[in-house]
C-alpha positions in Angstrom: -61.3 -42.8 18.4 -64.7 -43.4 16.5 -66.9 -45.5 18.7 -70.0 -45.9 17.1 -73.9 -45.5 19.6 -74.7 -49.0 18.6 -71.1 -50.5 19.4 -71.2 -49.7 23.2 -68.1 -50.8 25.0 -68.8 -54.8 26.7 -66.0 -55.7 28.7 -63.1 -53.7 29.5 -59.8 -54.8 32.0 -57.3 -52.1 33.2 -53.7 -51.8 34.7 -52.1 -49.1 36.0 -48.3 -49.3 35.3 -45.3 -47.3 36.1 -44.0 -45.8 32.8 -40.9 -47.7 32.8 -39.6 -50.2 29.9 -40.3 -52.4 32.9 -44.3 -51.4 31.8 -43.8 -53.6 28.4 -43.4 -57.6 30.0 -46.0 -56.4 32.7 -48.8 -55.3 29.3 -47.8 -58.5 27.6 -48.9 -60.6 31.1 -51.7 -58.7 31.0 -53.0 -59.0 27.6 -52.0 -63.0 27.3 -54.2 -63.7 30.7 -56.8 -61.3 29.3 -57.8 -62.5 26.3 -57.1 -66.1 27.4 -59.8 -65.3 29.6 -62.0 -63.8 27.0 -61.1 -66.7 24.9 -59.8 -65.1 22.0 -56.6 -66.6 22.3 -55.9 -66.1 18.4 -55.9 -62.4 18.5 -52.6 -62.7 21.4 -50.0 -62.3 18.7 -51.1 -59.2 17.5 -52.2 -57.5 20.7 -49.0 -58.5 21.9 -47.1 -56.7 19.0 -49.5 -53.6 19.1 -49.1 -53.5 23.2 -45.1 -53.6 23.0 -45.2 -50.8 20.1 -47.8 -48.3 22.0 -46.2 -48.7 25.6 -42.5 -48.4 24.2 -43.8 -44.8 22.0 -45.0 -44.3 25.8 -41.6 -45.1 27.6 -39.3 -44.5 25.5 -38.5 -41.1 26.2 -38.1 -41.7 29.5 -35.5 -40.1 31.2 -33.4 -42.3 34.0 -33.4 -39.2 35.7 -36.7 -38.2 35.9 -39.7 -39.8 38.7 -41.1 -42.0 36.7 -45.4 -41.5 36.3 -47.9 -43.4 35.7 -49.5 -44.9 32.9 -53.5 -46.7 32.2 -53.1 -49.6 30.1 -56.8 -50.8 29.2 -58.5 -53.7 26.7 -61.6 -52.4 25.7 -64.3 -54.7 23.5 -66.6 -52.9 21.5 -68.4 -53.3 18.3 -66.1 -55.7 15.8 -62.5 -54.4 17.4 -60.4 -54.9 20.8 -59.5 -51.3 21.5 -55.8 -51.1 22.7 -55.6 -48.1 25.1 -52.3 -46.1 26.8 -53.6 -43.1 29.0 -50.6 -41.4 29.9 -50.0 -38.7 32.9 -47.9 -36.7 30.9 -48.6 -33.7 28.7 -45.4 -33.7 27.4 -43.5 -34.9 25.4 -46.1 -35.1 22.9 -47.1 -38.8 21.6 -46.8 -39.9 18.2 -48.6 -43.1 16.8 -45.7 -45.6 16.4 -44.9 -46.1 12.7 -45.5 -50.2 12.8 -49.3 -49.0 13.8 -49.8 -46.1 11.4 -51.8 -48.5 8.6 -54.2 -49.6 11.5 -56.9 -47.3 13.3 -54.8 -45.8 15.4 -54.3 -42.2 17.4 -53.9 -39.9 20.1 -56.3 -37.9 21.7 -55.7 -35.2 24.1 -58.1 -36.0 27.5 -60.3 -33.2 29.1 -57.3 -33.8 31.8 -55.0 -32.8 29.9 -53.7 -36.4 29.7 -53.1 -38.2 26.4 -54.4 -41.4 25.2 -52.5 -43.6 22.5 -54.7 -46.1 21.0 -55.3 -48.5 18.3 -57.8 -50.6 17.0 -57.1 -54.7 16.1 -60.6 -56.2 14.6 -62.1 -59.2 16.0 -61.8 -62.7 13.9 -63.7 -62.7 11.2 -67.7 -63.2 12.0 -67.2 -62.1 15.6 -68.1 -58.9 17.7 -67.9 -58.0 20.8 -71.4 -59.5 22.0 -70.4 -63.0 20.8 -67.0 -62.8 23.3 -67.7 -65.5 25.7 -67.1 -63.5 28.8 -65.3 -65.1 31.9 -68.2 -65.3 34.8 -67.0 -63.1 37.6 -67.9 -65.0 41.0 -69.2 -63.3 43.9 -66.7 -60.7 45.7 -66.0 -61.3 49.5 -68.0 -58.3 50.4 -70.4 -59.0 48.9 -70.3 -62.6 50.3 -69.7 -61.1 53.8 -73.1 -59.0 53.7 -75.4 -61.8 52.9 -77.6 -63.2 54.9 -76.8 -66.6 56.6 -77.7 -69.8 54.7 -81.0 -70.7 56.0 -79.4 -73.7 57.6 -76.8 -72.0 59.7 -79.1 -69.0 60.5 -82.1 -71.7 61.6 -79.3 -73.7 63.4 -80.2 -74.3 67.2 -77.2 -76.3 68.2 -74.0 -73.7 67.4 -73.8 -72.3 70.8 -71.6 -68.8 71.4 -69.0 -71.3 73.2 -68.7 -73.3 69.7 -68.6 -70.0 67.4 -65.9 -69.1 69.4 -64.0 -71.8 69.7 -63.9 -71.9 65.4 -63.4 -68.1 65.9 -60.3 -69.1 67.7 -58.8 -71.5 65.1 -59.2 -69.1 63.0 -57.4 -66.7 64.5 -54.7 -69.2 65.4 -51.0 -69.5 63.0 -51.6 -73.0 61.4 -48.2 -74.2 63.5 -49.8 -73.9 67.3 -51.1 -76.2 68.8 -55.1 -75.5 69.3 -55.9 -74.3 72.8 -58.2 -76.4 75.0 
């Protein structure tokens, strides 16, 4: 995969699937909440059909009496295309770029790991690259929530007592069917 110094990778989402035909309806959840998110919903169709094609060259030697392993399925923006990325745990068999992909940028590339990665390339709409993707806005995470300070008006607040944290503490703690203890 060429990835040009100026086209620097802008938002990528992972999943880590079992390599089971299973793999294919959880990729195509996956890619239709995705890029709804990124708001390229017109690009679904053919992510869809590129997904389905890479994950079943994936699975489909997979033998019912094998353990299954585990495969990366990733979405990568960067310069004018959506890279479409299947890092498998496997070093055998070897993987072969599914025939309805062979007119698009597509490969496989053998990982430092000794994993392989099937890929392909579908280009953005016309006049659009990967800066221009309006981005969802990740809020804040709980832990990071959880190790800020205080509000100023609940840390300068005179009137919560230990007896009145607890008693919130409590309800907290309590199933939402009991009755609150007094």
């Amino acid at each position: 995969m060429k990835i040009s110094v100026r086209d620097q990778t802008v938002q990528v989402d992972d999943l880590k699937l079992v390599a089971l035909p299973s793999a294919i309806n959880c990729a195509d959840l996956f890619v239709r909440f995705t890029l709804a998110e990124w708001r390229v919903d017109s690009m679904i169709p053919d992510v869809r059909r590129a997904t389905e094609a890479l994950i079943r060259a994936v699975v489909g030697d997979a033998n019912a009496k094998s353990t299954p392993t585990m495969l990366l399925f990733r979405l990568r923006l960067s310069g004018n295309t959506l890279a479409i990325e299947i890092e498998d745990d496997r070093q055998t068999p070897e993987l072969k770029v599914p025939r309805a992909l062979s007119v698009s940028n597509s490969g496989v590339t053998l990982l430092s790991t000794g994993k392989q990665l099937l890929w392909t390339e579908v280009p953005l709409p016309r006049g659009m690259d990967a800066t221009v993707v309006p981005l969802p806005r990740r809020g804040t995470t709980r832990a990071a929530a959880a190790a800020a300070p205080p509000p100023a008006e609940i840390a300068g607040a005179d009137d919560l007592s230990p007896d009145v944290m607890e008693r919130i503490l409590e309800g907290l703690r309590r199933d939402h069917g009991e009755p609150p203890r007094i």
